[in-house]
N, C-alpha and C positions, 0 to 999 in steps of 0.2 A: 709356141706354147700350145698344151692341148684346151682346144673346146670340141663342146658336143655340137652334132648336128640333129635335130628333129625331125623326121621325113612325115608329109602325110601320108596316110594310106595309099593315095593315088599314083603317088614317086615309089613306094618302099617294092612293088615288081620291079623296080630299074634299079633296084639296089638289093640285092637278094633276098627281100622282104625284111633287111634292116627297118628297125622302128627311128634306130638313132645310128648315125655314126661319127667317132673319133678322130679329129683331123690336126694336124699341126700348123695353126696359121695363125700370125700376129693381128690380121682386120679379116672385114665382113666379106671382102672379095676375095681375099683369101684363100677363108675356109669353104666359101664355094668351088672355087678353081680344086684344092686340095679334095672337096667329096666328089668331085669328077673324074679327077684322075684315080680317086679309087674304083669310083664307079662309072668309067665313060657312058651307057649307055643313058645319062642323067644331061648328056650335055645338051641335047635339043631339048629338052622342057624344061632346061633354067637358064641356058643365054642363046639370043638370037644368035647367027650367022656372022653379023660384022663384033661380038664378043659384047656386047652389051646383054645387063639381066632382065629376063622377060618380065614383062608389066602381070604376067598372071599370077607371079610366086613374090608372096608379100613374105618379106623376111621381118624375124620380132627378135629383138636383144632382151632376155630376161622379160618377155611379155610388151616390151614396148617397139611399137613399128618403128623401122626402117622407112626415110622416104629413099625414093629415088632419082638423083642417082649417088648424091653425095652419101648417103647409108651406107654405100661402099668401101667407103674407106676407113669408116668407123674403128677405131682399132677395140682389141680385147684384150681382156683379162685372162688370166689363167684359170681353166673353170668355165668358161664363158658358155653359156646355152643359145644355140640357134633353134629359133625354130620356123621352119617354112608352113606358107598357109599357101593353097591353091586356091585360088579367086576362082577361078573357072574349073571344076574337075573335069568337065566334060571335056576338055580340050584336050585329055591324054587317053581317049580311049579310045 
């Protein structure tokens, strides 16, 4: 199904200054792995190394946080809004 993704300003240079983008994915880890493969150079500043999602990007369904880790699997709606918060911006510049 489609949802949207919401990038901060601080992601949207790794996504070619997308504000939001369109992804086809049933849950929350999903639509992440799905806005990566659109835009790889997003993969180091939303999941570590061993594939786990960094503790700096708080994900919100419809405005309500995600914990982590089980937020992951949270499945969606069709329609569904993601939107990422950067806890730290200083950590991508």
């Amino acid at each position: 199904m489609t949802v949207t993704v919401e990038l901060p300003l601080v992601l949207r240079r790794f996504a070619q200054q997308a504000r939001e983008v369109t992804v086809e994915a049933e849950d929350v880890d999903g639509a992440l792995r799905a806005l990566v493969q659109r835009h790889p150079s997003l993969q180091p500043h939303l999941f570590l190394a061993d594939g786990r999602r960094r503790q700096i990007v708080q994900v919100f369904v419809h405005g309500e946080p995600l914990p982590l880790p089980e937020g992951a699997v949270r499945p969606l709606h069709p329609g569904a809004r993601l939107q990422l918060v950067s806890t730290f911006a200083a950590s991508w510049a």
